[in-house]
N, C-alpha and C positions, 0 to 999 in steps of 0.2 A: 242825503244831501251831500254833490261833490263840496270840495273845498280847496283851495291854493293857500297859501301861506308865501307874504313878500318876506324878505330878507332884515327887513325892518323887524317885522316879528321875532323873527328866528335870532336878532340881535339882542331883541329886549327879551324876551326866556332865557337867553342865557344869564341876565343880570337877573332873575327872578330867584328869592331864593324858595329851598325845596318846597318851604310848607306854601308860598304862594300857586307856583305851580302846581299843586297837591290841589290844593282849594278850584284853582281855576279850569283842572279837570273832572273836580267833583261837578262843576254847574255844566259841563259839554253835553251831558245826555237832555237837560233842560233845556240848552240852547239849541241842538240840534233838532230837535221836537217842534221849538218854535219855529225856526226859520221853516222847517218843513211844512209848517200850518202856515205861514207867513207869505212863501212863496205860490202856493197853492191856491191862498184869501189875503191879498196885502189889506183885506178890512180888521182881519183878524186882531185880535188886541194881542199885545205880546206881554209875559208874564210880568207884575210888579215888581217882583223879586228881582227883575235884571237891570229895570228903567233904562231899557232900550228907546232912542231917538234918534236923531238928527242929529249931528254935530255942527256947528253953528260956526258959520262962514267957511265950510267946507262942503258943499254940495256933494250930494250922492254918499257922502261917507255916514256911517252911520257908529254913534257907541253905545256899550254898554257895562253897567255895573256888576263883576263877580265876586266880591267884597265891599262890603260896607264899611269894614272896621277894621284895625292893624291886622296887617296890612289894606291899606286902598286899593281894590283893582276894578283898573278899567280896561279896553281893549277899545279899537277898531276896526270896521269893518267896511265892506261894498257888495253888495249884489253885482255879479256878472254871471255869465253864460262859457261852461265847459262841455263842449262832446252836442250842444244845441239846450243845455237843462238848464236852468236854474242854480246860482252856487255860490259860494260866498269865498272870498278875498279877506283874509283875515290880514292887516295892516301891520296892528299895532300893541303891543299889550305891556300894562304896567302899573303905574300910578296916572296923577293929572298929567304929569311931565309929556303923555303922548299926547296932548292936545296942543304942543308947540308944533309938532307935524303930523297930524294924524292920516 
């Protein structure tokens, strides 16, 4: 699964501290996995563990949970198309705080 990364993201990883980014690249082999079955079967259910949706009064964006507990993490996201495939635009990543602009 390609992927792009906005400069939003790349702002909030910098405020993440180590152990969240730790945690948030633990769940990446999960996530990749899913988007890959996602993109493939959008019927496909995506895992509990992430409670991946919608984000609500922002069309097309999509979030998901990589911590449940201290820290909070959330991220966002988009489906778009690189090189003609399938791929994902990672927004946003953090606490709730990324749902003032996700």
């Amino acid at each position: 699964m390609k992927y792009e990364v906005l400069d939003s993201f790349k702002n909030d990883w910098k405020r993440l501290s180590a152990k969240e980014q730790a945690l948030f690249r633990r769940v990446l082999p999960i996530v990749h996995d899913a988007c890959e079955r996602f993109a493939t079967d959008p019927s496909t259910a995506w895992p509990a563990s992430l409670r991946v949706k919608d984000v609500e009064g922002a069309p097309g964006i999509w979030e998901m949970t990589w911590s449940f507990s201290g820290p909070d993490g959330r991220a966002t996201f988009e489906w778009i198309r690189i090189e003609g495939s399938v791929a994902v635009r990672w927004r946003r990543v953090g606490g709730h705080a990324v749902f003032k602009s996700p």
